[in-house]
N, C-alpha and C positions, 0 to 999 in steps of 0.2 A: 815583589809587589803583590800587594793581595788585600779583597775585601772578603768576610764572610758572615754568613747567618749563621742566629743560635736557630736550634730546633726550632723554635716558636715563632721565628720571622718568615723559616720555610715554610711551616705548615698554612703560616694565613698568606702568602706569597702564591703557593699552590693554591689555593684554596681561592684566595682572587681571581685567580686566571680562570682554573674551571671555570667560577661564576661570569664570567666576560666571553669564556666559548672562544679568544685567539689573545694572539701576545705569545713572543719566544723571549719573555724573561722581564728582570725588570731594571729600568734605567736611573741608574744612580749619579748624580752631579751637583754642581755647587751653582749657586748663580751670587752674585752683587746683591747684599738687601740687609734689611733691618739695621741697626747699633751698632750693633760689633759688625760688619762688614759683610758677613758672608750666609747663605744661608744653604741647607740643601733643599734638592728637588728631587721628586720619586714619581715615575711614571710608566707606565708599560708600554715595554719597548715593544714595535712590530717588526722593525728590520733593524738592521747591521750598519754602518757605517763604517769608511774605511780607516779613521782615524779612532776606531772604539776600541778599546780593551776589555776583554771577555774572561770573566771571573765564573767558577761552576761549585756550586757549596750546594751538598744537601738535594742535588737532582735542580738546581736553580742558576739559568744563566744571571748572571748580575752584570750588568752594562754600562761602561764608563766610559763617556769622551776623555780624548788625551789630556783635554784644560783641567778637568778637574779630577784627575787622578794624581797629580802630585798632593793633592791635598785632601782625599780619599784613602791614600796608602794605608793599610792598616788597621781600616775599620771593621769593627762587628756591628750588623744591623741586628737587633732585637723585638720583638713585639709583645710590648709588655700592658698589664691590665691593671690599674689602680683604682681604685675605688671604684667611680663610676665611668673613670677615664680609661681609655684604652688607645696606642697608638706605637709606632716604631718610636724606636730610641738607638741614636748614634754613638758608638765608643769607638770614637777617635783619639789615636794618639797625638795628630798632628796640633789639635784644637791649645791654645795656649788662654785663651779667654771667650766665656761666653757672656749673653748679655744676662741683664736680670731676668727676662723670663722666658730665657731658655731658647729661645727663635733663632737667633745667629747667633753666629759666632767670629772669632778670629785666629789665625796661625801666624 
């Protein structure tokens, strides 16, 4: 099992925290939403829980509750800049449909 960042999602990950001053990493999960069914969530985690699984890429805790790590397995998080857009991008293998614009998805 395993999630990781490309170079570009650690540096602005680090670079978040600095600018926040606390946070041991950052919390990656799924919740119920949009079209297609599912959507993720990204947060900065402050503590541990005892049902988390703890991913370490790039000097970057990554934080996943157990619900949503069957369905995380295998991802790269990316942060990527297109034109005037900038934002993280999921490559999930698990993902079998997404919606038309891109919000959730399904496995």
């Amino acid at each position: 099992m395993s999630v990781t960042l490309t170079e570009s999602a650690a540096n602005r990950i680090h670079s978040f925290l600095a600018n926040r001053g606390k946070g041991i990493g950052l919390r990656l999960g799924v919740k119920t939403s949009g079209c297609s069914g599912m959507a993720y969530v990204l947060e900065f985690a402050d503590e541990i829980y005892d049902d988390d699984t703890i991913f370490e890429d790039k000097s970057v805790k990554i934080i996943v509750d157990k619900k949503s790590l069957v369905y995380l397995d295998g991802t790269e998080l990316d942060f990527v800049k297109e034109g005037l857009n900038e934002g993280f991008k999921f490559s999930n293998p698990n993902v079998k449909n997404e919606c038309g614009c891109g919000e959730s998805f399904n496995v």
